[in-house]
DOTORKOL-328324 format. One record per residue: residue in one letter; x, y, z of N, C-alpha, C, CB in turn. Coordinates in steps of 0.05 Angstrom, whole numbers, plus 32768, in hexadecimal, padded with zeros to 4 digits. Glycine has a CB too. Layout:
DOTORKOL-328324
AXYZXYZXYZXYZ...
***
This chain:
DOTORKOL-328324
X7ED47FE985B97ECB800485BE7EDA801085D67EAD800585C3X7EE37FFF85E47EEE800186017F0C801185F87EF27FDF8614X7F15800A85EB7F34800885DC7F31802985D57F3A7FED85BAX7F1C802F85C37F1B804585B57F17805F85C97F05804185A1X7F0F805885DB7F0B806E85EE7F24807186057EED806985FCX7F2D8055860B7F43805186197F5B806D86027F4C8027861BX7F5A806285EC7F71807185DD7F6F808D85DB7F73806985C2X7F58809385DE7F4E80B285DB7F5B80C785F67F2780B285DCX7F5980AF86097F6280B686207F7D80C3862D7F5E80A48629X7F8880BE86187FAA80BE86167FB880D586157FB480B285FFX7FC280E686237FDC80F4862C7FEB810086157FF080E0863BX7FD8810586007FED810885E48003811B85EB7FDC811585C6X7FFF813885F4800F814485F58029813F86068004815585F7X8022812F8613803A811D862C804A810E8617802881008648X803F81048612804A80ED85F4805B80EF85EA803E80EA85DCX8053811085DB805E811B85CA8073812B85D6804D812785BBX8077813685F0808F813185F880A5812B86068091813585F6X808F8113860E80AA80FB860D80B580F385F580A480E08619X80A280EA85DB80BD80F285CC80CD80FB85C180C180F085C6X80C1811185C380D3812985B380F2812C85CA80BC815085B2X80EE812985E18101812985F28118810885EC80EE812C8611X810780FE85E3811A80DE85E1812C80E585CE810980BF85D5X811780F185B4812A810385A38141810E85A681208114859CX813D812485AD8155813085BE816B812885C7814F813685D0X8163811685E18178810685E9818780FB85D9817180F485F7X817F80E985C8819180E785AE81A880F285A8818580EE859BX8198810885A481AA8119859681C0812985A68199812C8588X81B4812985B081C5813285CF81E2812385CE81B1812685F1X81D5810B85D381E680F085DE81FD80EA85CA81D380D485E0X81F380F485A8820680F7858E821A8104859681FB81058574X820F8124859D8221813F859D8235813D85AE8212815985A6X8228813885C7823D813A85DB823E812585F4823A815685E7X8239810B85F0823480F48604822580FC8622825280E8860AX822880E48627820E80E98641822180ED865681F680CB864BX823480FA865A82358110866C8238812F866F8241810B8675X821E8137865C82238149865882028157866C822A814B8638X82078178867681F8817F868281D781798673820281988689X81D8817F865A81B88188864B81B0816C864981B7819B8627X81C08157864681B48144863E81B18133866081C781368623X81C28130867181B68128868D81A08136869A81CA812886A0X8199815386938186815E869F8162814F86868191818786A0X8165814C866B81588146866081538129865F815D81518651X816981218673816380FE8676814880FC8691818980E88683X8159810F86A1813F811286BB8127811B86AC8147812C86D5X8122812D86A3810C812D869E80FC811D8693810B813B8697X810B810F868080F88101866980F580E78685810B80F5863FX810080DE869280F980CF86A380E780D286B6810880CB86AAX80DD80ED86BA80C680FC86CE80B680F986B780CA811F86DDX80BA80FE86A4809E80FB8690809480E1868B80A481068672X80A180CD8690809D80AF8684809180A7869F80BB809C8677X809580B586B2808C80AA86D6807180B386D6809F80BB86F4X806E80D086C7805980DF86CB804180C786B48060810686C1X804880C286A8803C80B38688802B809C869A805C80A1866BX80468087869E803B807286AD802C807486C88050806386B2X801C808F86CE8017809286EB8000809686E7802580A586FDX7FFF80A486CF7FDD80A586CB7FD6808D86B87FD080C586BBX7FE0807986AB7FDF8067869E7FD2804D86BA7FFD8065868DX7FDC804E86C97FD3804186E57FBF804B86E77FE2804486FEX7FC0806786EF7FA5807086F97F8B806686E87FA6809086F8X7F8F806D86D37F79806486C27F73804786B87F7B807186ADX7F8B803B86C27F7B801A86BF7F7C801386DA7F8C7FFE86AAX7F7E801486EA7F73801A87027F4F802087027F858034870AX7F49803686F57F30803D86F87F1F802B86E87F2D805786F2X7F2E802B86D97F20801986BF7F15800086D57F3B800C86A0X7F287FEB86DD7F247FD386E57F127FD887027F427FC486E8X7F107FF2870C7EFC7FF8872A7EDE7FF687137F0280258741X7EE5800686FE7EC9800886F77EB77FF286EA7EC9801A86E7X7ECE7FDE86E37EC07FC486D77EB57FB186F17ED87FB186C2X7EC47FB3870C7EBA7FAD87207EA27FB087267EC47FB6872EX7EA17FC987257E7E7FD5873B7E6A7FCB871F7E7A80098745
***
């Protein structure tokens, strides 16, 4: 039950794009290799997004494990 609510919990729209951005990159990376401006500025980001992902992913098992504490 723990699982089901843990999942509910989840960042969908973050998710979604990060991957729509992984996407991208791709494609990016096809068109015109990775030195190109759109695709190094879309590498930073998707990397602020994957920092931002894993930060509340801590946070919340973090809380999780305080709350099984008390």
């Amino acid at each position: 039950m723990g699982t089901t609510k843990y999942s509910q919990d989840e960042n969908n729209k973050l998710l979604m794009e990060i991957m729509n951005l992984r996407i991208n990159l791709s494609e990016l990376y096809a068109q015109s290799g990775p030195s190109s401006t759109n695709y190094i500025s879309d590498s930073i980001k998707l990397d602020l997004l994957i920092n931002e992902y894993l930060d509340e992913k801590i946070s919340k098992l973090t809380s999780i494990a305080q709350d099984q504490l008390i």
